[in-house]
C-alpha positions as CSV (number, residue, x, y, z in Angstrom):
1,X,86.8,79.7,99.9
2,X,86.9,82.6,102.0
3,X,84.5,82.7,105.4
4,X,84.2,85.7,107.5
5,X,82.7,86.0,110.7
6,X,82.3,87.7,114.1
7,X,80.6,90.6,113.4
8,X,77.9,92.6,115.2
9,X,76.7,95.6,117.1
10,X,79.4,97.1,119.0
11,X,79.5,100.7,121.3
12,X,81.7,103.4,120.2
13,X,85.2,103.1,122.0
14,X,84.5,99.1,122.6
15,X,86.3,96.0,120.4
16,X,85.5,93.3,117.9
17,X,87.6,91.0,116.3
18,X,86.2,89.5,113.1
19,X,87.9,86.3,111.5
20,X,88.3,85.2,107.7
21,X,89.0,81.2,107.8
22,X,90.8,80.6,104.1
23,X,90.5,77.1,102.4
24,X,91.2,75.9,99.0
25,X,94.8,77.4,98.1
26,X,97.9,77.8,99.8
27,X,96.9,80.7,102.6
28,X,100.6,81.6,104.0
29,X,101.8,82.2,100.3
30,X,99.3,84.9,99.4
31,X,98.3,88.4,100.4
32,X,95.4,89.0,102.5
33,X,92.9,92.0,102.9
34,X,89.9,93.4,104.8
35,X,87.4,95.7,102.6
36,X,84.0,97.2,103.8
37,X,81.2,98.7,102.2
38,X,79.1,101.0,104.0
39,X,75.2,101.8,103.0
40,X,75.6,103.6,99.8
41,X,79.3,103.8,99.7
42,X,81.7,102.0,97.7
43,X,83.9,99.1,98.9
44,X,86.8,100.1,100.4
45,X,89.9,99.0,101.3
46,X,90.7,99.0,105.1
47,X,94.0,96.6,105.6
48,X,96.4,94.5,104.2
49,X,99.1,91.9,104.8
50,X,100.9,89.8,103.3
51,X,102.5,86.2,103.3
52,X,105.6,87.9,104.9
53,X,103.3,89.7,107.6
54,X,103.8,93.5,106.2
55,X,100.9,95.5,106.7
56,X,99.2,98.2,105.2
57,X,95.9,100.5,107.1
58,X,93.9,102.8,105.2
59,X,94.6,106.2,107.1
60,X,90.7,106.3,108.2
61,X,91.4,103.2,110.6
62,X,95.1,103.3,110.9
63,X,96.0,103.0,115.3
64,X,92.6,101.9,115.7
65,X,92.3,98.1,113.6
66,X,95.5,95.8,113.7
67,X,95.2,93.1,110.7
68,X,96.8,90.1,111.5
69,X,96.9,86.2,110.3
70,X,97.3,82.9,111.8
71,X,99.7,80.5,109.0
72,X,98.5,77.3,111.0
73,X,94.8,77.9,111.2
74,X,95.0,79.7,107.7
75,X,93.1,82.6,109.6
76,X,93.0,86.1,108.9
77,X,91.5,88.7,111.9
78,X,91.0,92.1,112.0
79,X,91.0,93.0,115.2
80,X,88.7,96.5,116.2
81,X,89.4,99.0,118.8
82,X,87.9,102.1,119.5
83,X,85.5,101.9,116.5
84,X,83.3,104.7,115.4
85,X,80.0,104.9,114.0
86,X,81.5,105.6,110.7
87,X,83.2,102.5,110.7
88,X,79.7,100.7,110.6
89,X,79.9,98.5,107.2
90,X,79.7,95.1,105.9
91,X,82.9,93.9,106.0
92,X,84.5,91.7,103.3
93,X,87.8,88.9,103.7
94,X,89.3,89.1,100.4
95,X,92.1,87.2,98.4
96,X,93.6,89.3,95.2
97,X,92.5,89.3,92.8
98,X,89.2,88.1,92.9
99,X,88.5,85.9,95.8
100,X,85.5,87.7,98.2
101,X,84.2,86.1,101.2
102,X,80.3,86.7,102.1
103,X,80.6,89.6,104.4
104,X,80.0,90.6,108.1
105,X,78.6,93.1,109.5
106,X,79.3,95.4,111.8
107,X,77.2,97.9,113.7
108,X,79.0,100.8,115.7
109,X,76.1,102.1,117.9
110,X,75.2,103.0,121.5
């Protein structure tokens, strides 16, 4: 089971840090990601990493989100800086290859 949270409106240039807590398989073995899906859009990939802490940024939020994960608290973050209005979207936790959290969502908006 996969539950995200922490989202909300945030102001262009501010920070948000959303959260994933993992339960149910063995979270430091397995590959973590962030996906969102904007109004009308299709999901999308946004960041990886995996059970050895590499990390991979689509190049639309690359130097401006840092995915990161907590082995202990089986945690997953994505942390949000200087976001932009086109970064507004429901954002999903997801395990490959077919486990999705509920979804948060964000707001970018003055």
């Amino acid at each position: 089971q996969l539950q995200a949270f922490g989202g909300g409106l945030v102001q262009p240039g501010g920070s948000l840090r959303l959260s994933c807590a993992a339960s149910g398989f063995i979270f430091r073995l397995n590959t973590m990601a962030w996906y969102r899906q904007a109004p009308g859009k299709q999901r999308e990939l946004v960041a990886t990493i995996t059970s050895g802490h590499s990390t991979n940024y689509s190049d639309s939020v690359k130097e401006r989100f840092t995915i990161s994960r907590d082995n202990v608290k089986k945690t997953v973050y994505l942390q949000m800086n200087n976001p932009k209005p086109e970064d507004t979207a429901v954002y999903y936790c997801h395990r490959p290859p077919s486990n999705w959290g509920q979804g948060t969502l964000v707001t970018v908006s003055s």
